[in-house]
Every structure is written in structure tokens, then in C-alpha cells.
C-alpha positions, 0 to 999 in steps of 0.5 A, a space after each residue: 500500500 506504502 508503494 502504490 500511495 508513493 506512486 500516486 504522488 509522483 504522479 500527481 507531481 509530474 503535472 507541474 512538469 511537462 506532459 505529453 498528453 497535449 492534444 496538439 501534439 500529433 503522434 508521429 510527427 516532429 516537434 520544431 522551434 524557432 528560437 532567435 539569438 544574435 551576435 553583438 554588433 556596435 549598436 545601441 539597439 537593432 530593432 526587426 519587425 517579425 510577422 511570421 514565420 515559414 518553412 518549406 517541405 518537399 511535399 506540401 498538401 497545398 502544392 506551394 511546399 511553403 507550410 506557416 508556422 501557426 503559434 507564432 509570437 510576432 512583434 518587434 525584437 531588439 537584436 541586441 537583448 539576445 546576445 552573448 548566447 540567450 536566445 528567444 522562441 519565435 515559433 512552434 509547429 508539429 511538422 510531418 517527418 521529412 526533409 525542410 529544405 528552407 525557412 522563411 521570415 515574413 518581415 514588418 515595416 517597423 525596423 529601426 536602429 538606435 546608434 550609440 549615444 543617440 536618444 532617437 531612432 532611424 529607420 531600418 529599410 528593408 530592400 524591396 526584394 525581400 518584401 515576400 520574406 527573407 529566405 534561409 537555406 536549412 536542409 535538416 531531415 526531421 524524424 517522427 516523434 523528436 523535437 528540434 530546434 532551429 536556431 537563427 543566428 542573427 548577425 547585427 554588425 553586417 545586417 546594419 548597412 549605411 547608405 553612403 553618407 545619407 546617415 540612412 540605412 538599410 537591413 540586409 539581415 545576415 543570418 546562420 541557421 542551425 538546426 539540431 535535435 533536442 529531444 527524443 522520447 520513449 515507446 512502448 506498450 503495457 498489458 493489459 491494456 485495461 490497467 491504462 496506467 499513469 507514466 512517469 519518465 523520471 530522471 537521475 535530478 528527478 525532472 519529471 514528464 508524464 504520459 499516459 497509455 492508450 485504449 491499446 496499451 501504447 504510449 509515447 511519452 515525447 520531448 525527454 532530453 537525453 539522459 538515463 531515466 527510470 520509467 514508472 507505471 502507476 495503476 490500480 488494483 488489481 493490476 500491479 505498479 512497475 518500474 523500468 531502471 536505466 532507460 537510456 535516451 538520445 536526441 535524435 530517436 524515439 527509445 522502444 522499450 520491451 512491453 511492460 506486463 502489469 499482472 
């Protein structure tokens, strides 16, 4: 009784981790994230106006290959507060598994630029051949069920260009994708299915991401960093509480576990 009481505990804790029982995220699709960082130019603020953003797969349902990331947080970013290695989340999405070959910024009329001891700011004008958006080469293979992150690497010094000595300027935004995988996750199945037990990946710090087994007894518990954890099933009577030590995960795939018996 002692043990399954400890179960029910930690099971109640995992919800103030993160869970993946988010309706949103698609079985068997990838999750991406566009995160925008900078390196530092001479500038009392660089400010870029993003309105979205786009990426573009070989195959698209719509014939275009173009696909909008829709929970977008557009608005006006000063270069500059994401220097020195911070970084800020500009987009999410959950993507079919395939090859992303492109990625797109839709950019606003609102850049400006703020020089060095100046109290006032100057328009930044975006030549007009980026007025359908600023196109990046990514190239990144995404797998089913992991989670990336796309990280643009905004550069200010040479993305700031004077226009003669009008004291005018344009953005030509210089820019270095990087792509990586940041999350893998863990699969497998429980018997029998009408146990439909809580699932805890728990690790050696005891961060906690929780899930749950479907009507079949199949569970996918995505976005697990890589690390070793323990993988508790928390159920009820009269099935029986189980515990899977040392499952190990990697970034870049999804960890199948043997099919865990609750009898």
C-alpha cells in the first residue's frame, strides 16, 4: 500500500512538469522551434519587425511546399537583448517527418536602429526584394516523434548597412541557421491494456514528464532530453505498479522499450 500511495504522488507531481498528453501534439510527427539569438554588433539597439514565420517541405498538401508556422509570437525584437548566447522562441509547429529544405521570415515595416549615444531612432529599410520574406537555406531531415530546434543566428554588425553618407540605412539581415535535435522520447506498450496506467519518465535530478497509455496499451511519452531515466507505471488494483531502471535516451530517436506486463 506504502508503494502504490508513493506512486500516486509522483504522479500527481509530474503535472507541474511537462506532459505529453497535449492534444496538439500529433503522434508521429516532429516537434520544431524557432528560437532567435544574435551576435553583438556596435549598436545601441537593432530593432526587426517579425510577422511570421515559414518553412518549406518537399511535399506540401497545398502544392506551394511553403507550410506557416501557426503559434507564432510576432512583434518587434531588439537584436541586441539576445546576445552573448540567450536566445528567444519565435515559433512552434508539429511538422510531418521529412526533409525542410528552407525557412522563411515574413518581415514588418517597423525596423529601426538606435546608434550609440543617440536618444532617437532611424529607420531600418528593408530592400524591396525581400518584401515576400527573407529566405534561409536549412536542409535538416526531421524524424517522427523528436523535437528540434532551429536556431537563427542573427548577425547585427553586417545586417546594419549605411547608405553612403545619407546617415540612412538599410537591413540586409545576415543570418546562420542551425538546426539540431533536442529531444527524443520513449515507446512502448503495457498489458493489459485495461490497467491504462499513469507514466512517469523520471530522471537521475528527478525532472519529471508524464504520459499516459492508450485504449491499446501504447504510449509515447515525447520531448525527454537525453539522459538515463527510470520509467514508472502507476495503476490500480488489481493490476500491479512497475518500474523500468536505466532507460537510456538520445536526441535524435524515439527509445522502444520491451512491453511492460502489469499482472
Amino acid at each position: 500500500m506504502k508503494k502504490r500511495l508513493v506512486f500516486g504522488m509522483l504522479w500527481m507531481a509530474a503535472f507541474g512538469f511537462a506532459s505529453c498528453s497535449d492534444e496538439k501534439d500529433i503522434a508521429g510527427s516532429a516537434r520544431m522551434e524557432v528560437r532567435l539569438t544574435d551576435a553583438p554588433g556596435d549598436y545601441e539597439e537593432v530593432n526587426v519587425d517579425i510577422r511570421g514565420v515559414q518553412v518549406h517541405r518537399e511535399t506540401n498538401d497545398d502544392g506551394t511546399g511553403w507550410t506557416t508556422l501557426e503559434t507564432i509570437k510576432p512583434g518587434v525584437y531588439n537584436l541586441l537583448d539576445f546576445a552573448n548566447g540567450r536566445d528567444t522562441l519565435l515559433a512552434t509547429a508539429n511538422l510531418p517527418a521529412g526533409r525542410i529544405s528552407q525557412i522563411r521570415l515574413l518581415l514588418g515595416d517597423k525596423n529601426s536602429l538606435k546608434l550609440k549615444g543617440e536618444s532617437t531612432t532611424r529607420a531600418l529599410t528593408t530592400p524591396s526584394g525581400q518584401t515576400s520574406g527573407l529566405k534561409l537555406q536549412l536542409n535538416a531531415d526531421l524524424q517522427a516523434d523528436v523535437t528540434y530546434v532551429v536556431l537563427l543566428d542573427f548577425d547585427a554588425a553586417k545586417s546594419v548597412v549605411p547608405r553612403g553618407n545619407s546617415g540612412q540605412y538599410n537591413l540586409k539581415p545576415v543570418i546562420r541557421t542551425l538546426t539540431h535535435a533536442v529531444a527524443g522520447g520513449i515507446r512502448g506498450t503495457v498489458t493489459p491494456a485495461a490497467a491504462k496506467p499513469g507514466i512517469l519518465v523520471i530522471s537521475a535530478a528527478n525532472d519529471t514528464i508524464g504520459g499516459f497509455a492508450d485504449d491499446a496499451g501504447r504510449f509515447l511519452i515525447k520531448g525527454v532530453p537525453a539522459g538515463t531515466y527510470k520509467v514508472q507505471f502507476s495503476t490500480k488494483e488489481p493490476y500491479k505498479n512497475k518500474e523500468l531502471p536505466n532507460i537510456v535516451v538520445t536526441n535524435d530517436r524515439i527509445t522502444e522499450v520491451p512491453a511492460v506486463s502489469l499482472n
